[in-house]
TILUMVEX-689059 format. One record per residue (C-alpha): x, y, z; residue number from 1. Coordinates in Angstrom, 2 decimals, always signed. Each point is the difference from the previous one (the first is absolute). Example, Ala and Ser with C-alpha at 12.3 -4.5 7.8 and 13.67 -1.06 7.14 Angstrom:
% residues 2
((+12.30,-4.50,+7.80),1)
((+1.37,+3.44,-0.66),2)
END
This chain:
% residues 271
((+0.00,+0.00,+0.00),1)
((+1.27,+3.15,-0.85),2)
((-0.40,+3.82,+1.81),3)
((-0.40,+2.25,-2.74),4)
((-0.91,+3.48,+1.42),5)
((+4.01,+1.29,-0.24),6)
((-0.47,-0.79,-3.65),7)
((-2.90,+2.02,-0.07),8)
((+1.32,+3.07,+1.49),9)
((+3.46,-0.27,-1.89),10)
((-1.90,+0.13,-3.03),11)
((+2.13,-3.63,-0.83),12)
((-1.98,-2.58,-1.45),13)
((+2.13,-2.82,+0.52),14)
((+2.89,-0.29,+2.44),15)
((+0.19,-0.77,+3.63),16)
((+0.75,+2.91,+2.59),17)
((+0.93,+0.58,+3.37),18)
((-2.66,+2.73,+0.26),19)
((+1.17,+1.92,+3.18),20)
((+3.44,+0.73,+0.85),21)
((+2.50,+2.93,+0.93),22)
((+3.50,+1.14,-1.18),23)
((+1.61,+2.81,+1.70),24)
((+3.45,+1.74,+1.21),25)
((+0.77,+0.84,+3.43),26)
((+1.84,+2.93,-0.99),27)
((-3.21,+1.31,-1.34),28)
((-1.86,+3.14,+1.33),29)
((-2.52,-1.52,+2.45),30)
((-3.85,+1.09,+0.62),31)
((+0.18,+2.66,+3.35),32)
((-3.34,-2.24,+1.29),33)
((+1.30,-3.25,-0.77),34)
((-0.62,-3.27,+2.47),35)
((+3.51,-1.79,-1.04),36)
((+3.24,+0.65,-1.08),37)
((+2.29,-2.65,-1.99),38)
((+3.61,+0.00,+0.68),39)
((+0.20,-2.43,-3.31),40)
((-0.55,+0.08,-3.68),41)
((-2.86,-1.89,-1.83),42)
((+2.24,-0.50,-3.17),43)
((-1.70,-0.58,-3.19),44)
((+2.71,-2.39,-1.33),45)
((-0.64,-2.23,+2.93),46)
((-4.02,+0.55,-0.44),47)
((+0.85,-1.24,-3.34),48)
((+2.02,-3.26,+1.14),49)
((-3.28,-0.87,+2.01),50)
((-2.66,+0.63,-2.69),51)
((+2.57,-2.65,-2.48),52)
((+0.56,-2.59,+2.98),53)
((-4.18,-0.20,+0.44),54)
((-0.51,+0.35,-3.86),55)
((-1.82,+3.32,-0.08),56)
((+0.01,+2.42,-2.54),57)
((+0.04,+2.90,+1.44),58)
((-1.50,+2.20,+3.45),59)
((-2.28,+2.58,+0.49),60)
((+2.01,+2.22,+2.21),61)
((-1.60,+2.21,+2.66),62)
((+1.60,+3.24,+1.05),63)
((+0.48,-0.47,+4.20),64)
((-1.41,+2.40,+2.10),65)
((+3.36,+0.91,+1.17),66)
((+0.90,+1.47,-2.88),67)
((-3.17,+2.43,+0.08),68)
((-1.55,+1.48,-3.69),69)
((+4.29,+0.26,-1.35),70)
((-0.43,-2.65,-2.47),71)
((+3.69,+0.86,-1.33),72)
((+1.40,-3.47,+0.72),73)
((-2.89,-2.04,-0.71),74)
((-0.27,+1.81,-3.71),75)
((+3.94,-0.27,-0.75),76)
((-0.77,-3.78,+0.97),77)
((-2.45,-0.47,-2.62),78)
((+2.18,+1.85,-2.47),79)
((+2.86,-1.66,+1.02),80)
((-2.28,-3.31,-1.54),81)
((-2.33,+1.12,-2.46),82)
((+2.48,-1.66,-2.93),83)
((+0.74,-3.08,+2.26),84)
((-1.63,-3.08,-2.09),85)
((+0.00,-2.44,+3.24),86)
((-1.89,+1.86,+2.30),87)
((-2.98,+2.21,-0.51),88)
((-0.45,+2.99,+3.23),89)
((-3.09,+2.15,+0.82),90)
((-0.71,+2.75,+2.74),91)
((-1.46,+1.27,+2.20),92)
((+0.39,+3.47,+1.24),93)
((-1.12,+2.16,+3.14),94)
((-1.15,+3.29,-0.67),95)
((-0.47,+3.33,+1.76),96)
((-3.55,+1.16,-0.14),97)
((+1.11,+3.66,+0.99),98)
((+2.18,-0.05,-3.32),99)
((-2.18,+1.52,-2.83),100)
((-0.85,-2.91,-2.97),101)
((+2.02,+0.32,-2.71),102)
((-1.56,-2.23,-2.93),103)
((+3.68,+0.38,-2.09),104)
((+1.67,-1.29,+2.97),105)
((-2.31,-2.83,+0.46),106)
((-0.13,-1.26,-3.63),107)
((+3.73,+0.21,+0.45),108)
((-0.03,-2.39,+3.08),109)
((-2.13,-2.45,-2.10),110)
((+2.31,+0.15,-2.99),111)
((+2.60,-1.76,+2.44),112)
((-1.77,-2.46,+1.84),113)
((-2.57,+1.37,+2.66),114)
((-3.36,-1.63,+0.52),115)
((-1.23,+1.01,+2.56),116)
((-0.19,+2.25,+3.58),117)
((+0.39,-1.31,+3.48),118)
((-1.72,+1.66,+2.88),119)
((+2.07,-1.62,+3.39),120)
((-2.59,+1.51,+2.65),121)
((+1.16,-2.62,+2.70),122)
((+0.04,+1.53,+2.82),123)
((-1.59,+3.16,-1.95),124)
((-3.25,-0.85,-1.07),125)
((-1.99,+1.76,+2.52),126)
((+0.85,+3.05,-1.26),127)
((+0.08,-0.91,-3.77),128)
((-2.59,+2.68,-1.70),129)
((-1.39,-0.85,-3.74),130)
((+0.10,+3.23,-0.78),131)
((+3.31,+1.20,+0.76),132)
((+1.02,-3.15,-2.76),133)
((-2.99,+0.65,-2.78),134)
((+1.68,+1.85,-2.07),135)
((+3.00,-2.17,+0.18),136)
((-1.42,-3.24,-0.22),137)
((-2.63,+1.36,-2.75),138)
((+3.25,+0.41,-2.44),139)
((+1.45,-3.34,+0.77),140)
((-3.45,-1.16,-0.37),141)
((+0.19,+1.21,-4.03),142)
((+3.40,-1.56,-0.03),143)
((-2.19,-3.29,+0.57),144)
((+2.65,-0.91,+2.91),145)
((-0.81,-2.10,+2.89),146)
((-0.16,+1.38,+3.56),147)
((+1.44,-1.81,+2.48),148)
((-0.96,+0.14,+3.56),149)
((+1.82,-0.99,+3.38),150)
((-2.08,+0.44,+3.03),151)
((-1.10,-1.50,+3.55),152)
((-3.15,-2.44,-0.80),153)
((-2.04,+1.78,+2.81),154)
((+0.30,+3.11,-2.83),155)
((-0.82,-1.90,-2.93),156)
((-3.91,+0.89,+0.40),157)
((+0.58,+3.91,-0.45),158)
((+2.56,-0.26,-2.78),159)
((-0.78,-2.77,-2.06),160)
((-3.67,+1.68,-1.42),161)
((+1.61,+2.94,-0.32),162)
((+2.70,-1.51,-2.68),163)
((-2.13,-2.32,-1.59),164)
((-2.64,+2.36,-0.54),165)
((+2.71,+2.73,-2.14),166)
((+2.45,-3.02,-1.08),167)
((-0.45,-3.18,-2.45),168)
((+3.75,-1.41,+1.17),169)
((-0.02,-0.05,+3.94),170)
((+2.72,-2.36,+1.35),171)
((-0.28,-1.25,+3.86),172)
((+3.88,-0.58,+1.22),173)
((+0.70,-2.71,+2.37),174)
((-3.58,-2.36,+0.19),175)
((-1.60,+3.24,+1.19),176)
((+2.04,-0.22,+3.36),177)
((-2.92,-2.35,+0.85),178)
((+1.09,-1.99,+3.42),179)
((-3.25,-1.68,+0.91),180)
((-2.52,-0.90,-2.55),181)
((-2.21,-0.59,+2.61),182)
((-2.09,+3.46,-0.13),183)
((+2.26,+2.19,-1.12),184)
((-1.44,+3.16,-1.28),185)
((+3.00,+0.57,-2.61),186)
((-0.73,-3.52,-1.68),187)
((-3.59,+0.59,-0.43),188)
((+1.28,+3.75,-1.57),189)
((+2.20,-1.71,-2.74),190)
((-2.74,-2.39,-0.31),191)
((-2.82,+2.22,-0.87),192)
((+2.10,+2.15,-2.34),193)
((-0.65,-0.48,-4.06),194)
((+1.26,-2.73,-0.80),195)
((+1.17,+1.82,-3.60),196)
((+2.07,+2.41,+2.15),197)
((+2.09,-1.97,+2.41),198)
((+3.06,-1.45,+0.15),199)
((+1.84,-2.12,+3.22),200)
((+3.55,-0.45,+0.72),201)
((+0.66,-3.47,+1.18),202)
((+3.16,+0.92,+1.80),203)
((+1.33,+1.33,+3.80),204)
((-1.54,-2.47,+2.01),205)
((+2.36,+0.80,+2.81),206)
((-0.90,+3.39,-0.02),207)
((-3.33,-1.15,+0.99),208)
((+1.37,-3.06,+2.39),209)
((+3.79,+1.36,+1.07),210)
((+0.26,-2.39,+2.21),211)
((-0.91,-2.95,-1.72),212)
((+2.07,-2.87,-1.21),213)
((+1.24,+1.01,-3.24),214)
((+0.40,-3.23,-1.64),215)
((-4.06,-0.38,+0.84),216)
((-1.42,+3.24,-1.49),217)
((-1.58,-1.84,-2.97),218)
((-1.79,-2.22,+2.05),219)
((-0.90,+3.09,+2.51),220)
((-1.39,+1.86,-3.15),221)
((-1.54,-2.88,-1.87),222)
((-3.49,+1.02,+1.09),223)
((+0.38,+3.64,-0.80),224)
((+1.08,-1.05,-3.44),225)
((-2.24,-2.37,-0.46),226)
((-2.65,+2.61,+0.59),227)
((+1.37,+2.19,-2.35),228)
((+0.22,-2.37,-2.79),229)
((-3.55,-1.14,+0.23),230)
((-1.49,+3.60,+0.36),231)
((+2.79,+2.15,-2.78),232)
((+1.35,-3.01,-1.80),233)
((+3.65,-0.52,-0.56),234)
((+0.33,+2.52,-2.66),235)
((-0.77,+2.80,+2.63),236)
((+2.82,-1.55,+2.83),237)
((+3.46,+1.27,-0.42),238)
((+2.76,-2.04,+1.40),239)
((+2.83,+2.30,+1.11),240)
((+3.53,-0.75,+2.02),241)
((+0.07,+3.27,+1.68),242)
((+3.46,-0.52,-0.12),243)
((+2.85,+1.25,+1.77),244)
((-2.64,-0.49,+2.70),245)
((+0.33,+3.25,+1.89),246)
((+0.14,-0.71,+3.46),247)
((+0.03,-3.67,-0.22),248)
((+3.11,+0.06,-1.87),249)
((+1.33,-2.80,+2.51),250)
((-3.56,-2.32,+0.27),251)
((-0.69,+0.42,-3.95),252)
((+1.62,-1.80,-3.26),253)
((-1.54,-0.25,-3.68),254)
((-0.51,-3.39,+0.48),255)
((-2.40,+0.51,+2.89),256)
((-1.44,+3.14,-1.81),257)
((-1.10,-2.37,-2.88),258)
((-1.32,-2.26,+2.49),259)
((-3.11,+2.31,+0.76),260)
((-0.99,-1.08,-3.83),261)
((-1.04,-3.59,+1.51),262)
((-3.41,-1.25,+0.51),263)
((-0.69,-3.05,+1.60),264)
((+3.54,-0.99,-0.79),265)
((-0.38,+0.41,-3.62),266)
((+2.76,+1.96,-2.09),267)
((-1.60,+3.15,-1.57),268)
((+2.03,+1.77,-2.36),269)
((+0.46,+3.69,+0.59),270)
((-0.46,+2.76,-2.44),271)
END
């Protein structure tokens, strides 16, 4: 069986992709607000030697909060491989809503390899207004980009409608953050969203359970997943490594990272 949404979203119709993961410097300027600060580079040469050792084609590459709206590095990246015939790279870039929307610039940002806009409110999203981002997010709606959103479950309720309503390529990162599936109020929000409209990351599983055996995250997240599969289908699930594994650099390898593409201990391919 094979997980199709990164495929989607790249705009690749055949391929298979790690569809979340992060290259950065640590000599880069970092965000003023941010939660973390590397002290070690996400290379893309050694991104590379992973995607070839799991026989994937290429990554989706998502710019880390960290790093704040300078997409600099992320865009040299994706220049730095827009010839290269054995891997493929997409991105996906933060922006400022304060900055005033430049159509020019954002055609340009298309021309090498963005798809879409991520909106990291973790931590955030209680004081995430629409409005402040309409204008914003109304251009890189016309750019037919996806948005990508990283939030608390508990918040899910008051964003989600919001996005879907404005957006036909809404992306959930990391299952939704969804712990319990037991009545949780941010699983019943992705699950009463259009169908047409979302998108779900099957990737971060310790993020949700940190503590958590490692080695057992696929069986941990097999019911999530399973839910998701039935209610989306597998073209609308998005495996991703998250790789380096910010924070978990120590608990986390590819290996287990393609793990969370199991169900019922049947290999899935990713893409």
């Amino acid at each position: 069986m094979t997980l199709t949404g990164a495929n989607t979203l790249m705009g690749l119709p055949t391929g298979q992709y790690d569809g979340h993961c992060h290259v950065f410097r640590a000599d880069l300027p970092m965000a003023e607000d941010r939660r973390y600060t590397p002290d070690y580079d996400a290379k893309p040469e050694e991104l590379c030697s992973l995607l070839k050792a799991f026989n994937l084609d290429g990554a989706l590459m998502v710019q880390p909060s960290f790093l704040g709206a300078d997409n600099s590095y992320l865009l040299q990246v994706l220049a730095d491989y827009a010839s290269n015939d054995t891997v493929t790279f997409k991105g996906v870039a933060v922006l400022d809503p304060a900055m005033p929307v430049d159509s020019g610039w954002l055609r340009e940002l298309d021309e090498r390899g963005i798809v879409g806009v991520r909106l990291n409110l973790l931590r955030k999203a209680p004081a995430f207004d629409y409005e402040t981002w309409r204008q914003t997010l109304a251009a890189v709606e016309k750019m037919g980009w996806h948005i990508e959103l990283h939030s608390e479950a508990e918040h899910l309720p008051q964003l989600l409608p919001q996005l879907t309503r404005h957006h036909a390529k809404v992306v959930v990162d990391h299952f939704g953050l969804v712990g319990d599936i037991n009545g949780s109020s941010g699983l019943r929000a992705i699950l009463d969203q259009p169908e047409d409209r979302l998108w779900i990351k099957v990737s971060g599983a310790y993020r949700i359970h940190p503590d958590a055996d490692r080695s057992a995250d696929a069986d941990t997240m097999a019911p999530l997943r399973h839910i998701y599969s039935e209610h989306f289908g597998e073209n609308r699930l998005i495996w991703g490594s998250d790789w380096p594994f910010t924070q978990f650099e120590d608990r986390m390898s590819y290996c287990l990272a393609r793990s969370v593409a199991l169900q019922s201990g049947h290999s899935m391919k990713a893409g």
